[in-house]
C-alpha positions in Angstrom: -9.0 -7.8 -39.7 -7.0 -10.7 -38.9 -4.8 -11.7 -36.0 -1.6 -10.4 -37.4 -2.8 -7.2 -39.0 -4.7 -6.4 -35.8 -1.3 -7.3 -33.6 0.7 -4.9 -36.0 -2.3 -2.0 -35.4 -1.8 -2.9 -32.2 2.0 -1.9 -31.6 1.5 0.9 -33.9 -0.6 2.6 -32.1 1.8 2.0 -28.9 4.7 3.2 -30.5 2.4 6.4 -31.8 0.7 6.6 -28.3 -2.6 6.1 -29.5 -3.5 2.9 -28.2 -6.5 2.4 -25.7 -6.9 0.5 -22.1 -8.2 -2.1 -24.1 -5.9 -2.8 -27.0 -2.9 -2.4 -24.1 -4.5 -5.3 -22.9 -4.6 -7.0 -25.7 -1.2 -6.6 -27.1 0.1 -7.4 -23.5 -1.8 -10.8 -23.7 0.2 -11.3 -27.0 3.3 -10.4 -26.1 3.2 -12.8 -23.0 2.5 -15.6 -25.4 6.4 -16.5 -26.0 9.8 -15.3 -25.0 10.1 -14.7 -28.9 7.3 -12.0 -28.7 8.7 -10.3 -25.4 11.9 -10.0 -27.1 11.1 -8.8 -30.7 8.8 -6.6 -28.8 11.5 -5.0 -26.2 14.0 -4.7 -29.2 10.9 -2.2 -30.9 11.0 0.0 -27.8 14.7 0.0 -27.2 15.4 0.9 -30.7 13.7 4.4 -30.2 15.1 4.6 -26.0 18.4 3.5 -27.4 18.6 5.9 -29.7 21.8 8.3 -29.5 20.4 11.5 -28.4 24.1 12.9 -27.6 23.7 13.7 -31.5 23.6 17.0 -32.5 20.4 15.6 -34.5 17.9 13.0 -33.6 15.7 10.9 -35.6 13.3 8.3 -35.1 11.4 6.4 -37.4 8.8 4.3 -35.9 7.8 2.7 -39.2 11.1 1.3 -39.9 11.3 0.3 -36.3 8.1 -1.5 -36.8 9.4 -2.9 -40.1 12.2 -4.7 -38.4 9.7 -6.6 -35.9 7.9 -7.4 -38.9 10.8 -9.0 -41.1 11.2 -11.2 -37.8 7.8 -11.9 -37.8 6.1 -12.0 -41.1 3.1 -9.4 -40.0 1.8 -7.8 -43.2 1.9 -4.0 -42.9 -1.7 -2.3 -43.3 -0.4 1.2 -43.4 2.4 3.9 -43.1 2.7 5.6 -40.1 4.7 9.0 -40.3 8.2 9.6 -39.7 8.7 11.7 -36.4 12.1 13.6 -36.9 13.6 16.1 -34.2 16.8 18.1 -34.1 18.3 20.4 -32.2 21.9 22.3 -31.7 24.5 20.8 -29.1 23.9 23.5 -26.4 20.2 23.5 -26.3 17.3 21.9 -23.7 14.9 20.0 -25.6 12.0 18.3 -24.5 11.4 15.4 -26.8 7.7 13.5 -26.1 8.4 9.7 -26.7 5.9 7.8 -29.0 6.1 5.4 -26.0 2.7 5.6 -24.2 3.3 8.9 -22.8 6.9 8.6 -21.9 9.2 11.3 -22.5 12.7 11.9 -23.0 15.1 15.2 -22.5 18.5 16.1 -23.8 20.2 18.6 -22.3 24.0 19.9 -21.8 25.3 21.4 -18.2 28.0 23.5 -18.5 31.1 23.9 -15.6 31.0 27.2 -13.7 33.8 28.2 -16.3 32.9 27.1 -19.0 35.5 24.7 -19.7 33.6 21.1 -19.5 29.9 20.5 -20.2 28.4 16.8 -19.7 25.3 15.9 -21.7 22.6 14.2 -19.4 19.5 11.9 -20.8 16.2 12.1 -18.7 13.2 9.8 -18.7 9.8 11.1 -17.6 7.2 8.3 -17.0 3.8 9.9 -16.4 1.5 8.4 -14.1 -0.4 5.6 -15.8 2.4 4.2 -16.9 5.5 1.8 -16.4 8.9 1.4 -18.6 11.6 -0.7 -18.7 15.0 0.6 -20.6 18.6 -1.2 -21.0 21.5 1.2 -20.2 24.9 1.6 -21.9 26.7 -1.3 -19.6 23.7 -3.6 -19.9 21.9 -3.1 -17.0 18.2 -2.4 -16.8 15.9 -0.7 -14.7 11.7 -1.3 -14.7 10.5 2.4 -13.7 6.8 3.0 -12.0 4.8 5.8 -12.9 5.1 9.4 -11.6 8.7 8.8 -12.3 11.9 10.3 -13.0 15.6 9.2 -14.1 18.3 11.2 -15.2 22.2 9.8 -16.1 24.8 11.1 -18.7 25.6 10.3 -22.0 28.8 8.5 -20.9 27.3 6.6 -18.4 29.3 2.9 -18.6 33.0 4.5 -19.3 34.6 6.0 -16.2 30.9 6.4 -13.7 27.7 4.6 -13.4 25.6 7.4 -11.5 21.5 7.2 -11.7 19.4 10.2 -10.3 16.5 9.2 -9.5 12.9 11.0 -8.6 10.3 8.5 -8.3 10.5 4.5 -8.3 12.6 1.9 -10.2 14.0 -1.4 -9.9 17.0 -2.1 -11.1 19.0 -5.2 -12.3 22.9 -4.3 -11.9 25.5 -5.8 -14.6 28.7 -6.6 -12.5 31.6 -4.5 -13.4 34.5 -2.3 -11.7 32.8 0.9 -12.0 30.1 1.5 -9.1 26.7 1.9 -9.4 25.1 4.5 -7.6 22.0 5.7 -7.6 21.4 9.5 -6.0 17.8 11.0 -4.4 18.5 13.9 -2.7 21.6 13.6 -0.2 21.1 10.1 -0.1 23.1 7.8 -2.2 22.8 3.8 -3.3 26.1 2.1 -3.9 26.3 -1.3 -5.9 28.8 -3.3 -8.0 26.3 -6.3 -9.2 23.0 -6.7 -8.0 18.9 -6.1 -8.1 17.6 -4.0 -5.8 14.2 -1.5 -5.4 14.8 2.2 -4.4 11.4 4.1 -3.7 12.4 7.8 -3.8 9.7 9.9 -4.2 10.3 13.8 -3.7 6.8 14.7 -2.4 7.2 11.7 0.0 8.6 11.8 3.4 11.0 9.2 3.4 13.1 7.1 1.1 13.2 3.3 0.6 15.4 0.6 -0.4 15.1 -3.1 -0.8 18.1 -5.2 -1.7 17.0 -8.5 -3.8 20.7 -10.1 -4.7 23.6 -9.1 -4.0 24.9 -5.9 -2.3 24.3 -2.3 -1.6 25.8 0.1 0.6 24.0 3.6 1.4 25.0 6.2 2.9 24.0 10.3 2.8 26.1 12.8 1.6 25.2 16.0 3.7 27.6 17.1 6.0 25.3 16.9 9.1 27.6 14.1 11.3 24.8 13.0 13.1 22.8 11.6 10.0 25.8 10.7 7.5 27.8 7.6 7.1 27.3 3.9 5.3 24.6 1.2 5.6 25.3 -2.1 3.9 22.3 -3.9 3.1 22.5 -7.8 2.2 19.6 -9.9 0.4 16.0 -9.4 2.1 16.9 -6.4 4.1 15.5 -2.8 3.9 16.6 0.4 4.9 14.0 3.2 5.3 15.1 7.1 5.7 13.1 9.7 7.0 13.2 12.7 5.0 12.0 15.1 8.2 15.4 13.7 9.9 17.6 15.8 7.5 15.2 19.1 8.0 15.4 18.8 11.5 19.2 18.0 11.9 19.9 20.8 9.0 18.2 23.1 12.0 20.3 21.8 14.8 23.7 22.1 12.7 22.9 26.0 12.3 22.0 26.1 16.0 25.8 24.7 16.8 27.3 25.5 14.2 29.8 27.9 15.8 29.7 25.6 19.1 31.0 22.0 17.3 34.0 21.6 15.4 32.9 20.1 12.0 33.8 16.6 11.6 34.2 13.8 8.6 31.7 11.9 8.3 30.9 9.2 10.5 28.8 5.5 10.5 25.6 7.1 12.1 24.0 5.4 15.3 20.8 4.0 15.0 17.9 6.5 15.4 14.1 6.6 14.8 14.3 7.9 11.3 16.7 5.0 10.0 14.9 2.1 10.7 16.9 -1.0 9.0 14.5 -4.4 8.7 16.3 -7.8 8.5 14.5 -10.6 6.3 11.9 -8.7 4.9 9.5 -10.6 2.2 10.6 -8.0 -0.6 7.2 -9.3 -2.8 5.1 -5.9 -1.3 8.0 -3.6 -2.3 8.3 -4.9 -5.8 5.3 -6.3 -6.7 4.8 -3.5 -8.7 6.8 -4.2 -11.9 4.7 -7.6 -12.1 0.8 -9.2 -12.8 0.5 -9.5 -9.0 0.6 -6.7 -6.6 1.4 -7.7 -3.3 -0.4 -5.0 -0.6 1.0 -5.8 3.3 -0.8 -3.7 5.7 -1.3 -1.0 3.6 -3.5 1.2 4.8 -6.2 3.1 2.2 -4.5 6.4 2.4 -0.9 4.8 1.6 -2.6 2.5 -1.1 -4.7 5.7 -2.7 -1.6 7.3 -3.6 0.0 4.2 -5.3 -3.4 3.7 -7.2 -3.3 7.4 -8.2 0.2 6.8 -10.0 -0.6 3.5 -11.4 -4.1 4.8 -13.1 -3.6 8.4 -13.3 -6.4 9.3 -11.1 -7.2 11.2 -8.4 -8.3 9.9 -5.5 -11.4 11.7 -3.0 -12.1 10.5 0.4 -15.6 11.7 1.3 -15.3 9.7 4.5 -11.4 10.9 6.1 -11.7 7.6 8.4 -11.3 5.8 5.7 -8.1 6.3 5.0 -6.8 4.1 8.4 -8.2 0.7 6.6 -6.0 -1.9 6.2 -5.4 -4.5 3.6 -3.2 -7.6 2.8 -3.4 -9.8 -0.2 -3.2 -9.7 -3.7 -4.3 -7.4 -6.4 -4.7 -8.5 -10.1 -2.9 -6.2 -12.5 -6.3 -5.0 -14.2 -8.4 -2.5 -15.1 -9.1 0.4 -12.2 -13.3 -1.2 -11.7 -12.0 -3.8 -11.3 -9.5 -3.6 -9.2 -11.8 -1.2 -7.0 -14.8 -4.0 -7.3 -12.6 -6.3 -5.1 -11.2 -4.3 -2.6 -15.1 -3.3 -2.1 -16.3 -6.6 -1.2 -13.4 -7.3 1.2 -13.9 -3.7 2.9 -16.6 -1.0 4.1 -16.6 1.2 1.1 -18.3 2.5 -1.7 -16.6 4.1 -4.8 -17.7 6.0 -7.7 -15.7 6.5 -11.0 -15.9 10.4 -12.0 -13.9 10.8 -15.4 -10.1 10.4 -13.6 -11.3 10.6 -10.1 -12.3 8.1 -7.6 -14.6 9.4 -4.8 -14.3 6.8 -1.4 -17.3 7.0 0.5 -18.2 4.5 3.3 -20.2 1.3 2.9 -22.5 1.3 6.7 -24.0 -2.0 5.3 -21.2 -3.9 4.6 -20.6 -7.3 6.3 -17.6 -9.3 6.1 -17.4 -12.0 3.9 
């Protein structure tokens, strides 16, 4: 097989979410060879993520996507792949699995209380193990980590620009009148043009967000006084919100509840559980999306869980002590061993690779390099 049939295998098999560690790593390679690749490429995937599922029936075809990259490209085709269609009526929940290494998309319709107005909402799953970037309606992108998941309506661009978001993303923010917010729980992100990283997972205790360029103003929308009201963030700052501070004020507001008058909402004082950091180096919070992964006193229990997503593994600590190591530097994007090889000979512990789990036992002979 030659280079350009084995490239065209190659993004077959990614569109049909077949494709290996190995052959990811190779059509990766190629598709950081040029701008032209990158974008031929990206056109492939957003062809299918694009794709209008507001319809009352949806279709993709991933050979003609693939013959469109081809046309621009002049890679022979080796074989036909089959045509995936899908359909379903207007009202109904469907869960549609993407031909996009694991990645999944749902349609579904929410109906008012009376039945008058429904909205139509499109959700992105990305498993752990993987990463995705999509475009949205106005232009704007958004890079999302694994374990993730993002939710926004079908009209999304015309008169609102709300995100819901479970999980990790990134997003680049095309200027225009209409806010962009981004919801996790009772907190809310508020931007008009700007890049910023919101780290929201729901079986996390606390919610994070890093402003690149621009401006972002968040703020919670409970009504508990004490915890509600607007921070603006400016570039290099980071806002951190502890998730136990709602549960514990939600307590206290039943407690009082017939004792204080209820109030608007308010510009909350600083406390413990909203920590703002001026000039932060943002590298370690969005490293992620990149080929280098900044870690900045991490410590082994906080960086498990992030290798967990990023491989899909899970992650055993025969030694719990373990877990209070500390790292800084820089980790290649690459294969799990190898990845696990370095941070062994820069730190006191063994591991062994069972199937998808990793089992950290201590190293008692190591010596520092």
């Amino acid at each position: 097989m030659d280079k350009l049939d084995n490239i065209k295998s190659l993004i077959v098999n990614y569109l049909n979410g077949t494709i290996s560690g190995s052959e990811y790593q190779q059509l990766k390679t190629w598709i950081n060879l040029s701008d032209k690749n990158q974008l031929e490429f990206d056109r492939i995937r957003e062809i299918w993520l694009a794709s209008n599922l507001a319809s009352e029936k949806f279709q993709f075809n991933s050979q003609a996507a693939f013959e469109r990259f081809q046309e621009k490209n002049a890679i022979p085709l080796l074989r036909k792949t089959k045509k995936v269609a899908l359909s379903y009526p207007w009202a109904a929940a469907i869960l549609i699995v993407a031909l996009l290494g694991g990645i999944a998309l749902r349609h579904f319709v929410r109906s008012s209380v009376d039945g008058q107005t429904t909205v139509a909402y499109q959700e992105i799953i990305v498993p752990n193990g993987s990463r995705s970037k999509i475009r949205l309606p106005d232009s704007s992108t958004i890079t999302i980590n694994a374990g993730t998941t993002l939710r926004y309506s079908t009209d999304f661009g015309k008169k609102q620009r709300n995100i819901w978001l479970d999980g990790e993303a990134y997003f680049v923010v095309n200027k225009s009148p209409v806010p962009f917010i981004v919801h996790s729980g009772t907190v809310r992100i508020k931007a008009v043009g700007t890049e910023f990283n919101v780290r929201a997972y729901s079986t996390e205790n606390k919610i994070e967000t890093t402003l690149i360029t621009g401006k972002v103003v968040v703020s919670d929308t409970s009504d508990l006084s004490n915890i509600s009201g607007e921070v603006s963030l400016f570039p290099n700052q980071k806002l951190i919100v502890a998730k136990e501070m709602i549960a514990s004020a939600a307590n206290r507001d039943a407690r009082e509840k017939s004792l204080i008058p209820k109030k608007k909402h308010q510009i909350s004082k600083p406390t413990s559980n909203i920590i703002k950091e001026e000039r932060v180096d943002p590298a370690p919070d969005i490293s992620w999306k990149d080929d280098e992964w900044v870690i900045y006193r991490e410590s082994l229990e906080e960086l498990s869980v992030k290798l967990e997503r990023r491989y899909n593994v899970d992650i055993v600590f025969v030694d719990e002590h373990l877990k209070s190591l500390r790292y800084n530097g820089t980790l290649p994007d690459q294969p799990l061993e190898q990845v696990l090889n370095l941070m062994s000979m820069v730190s006191p512990i063994r591991y062994t690779v069972q199937g998808k789990t990793v089992v950290f036992s201590e190293n008692r002979y190591f010596k520092k390099p």
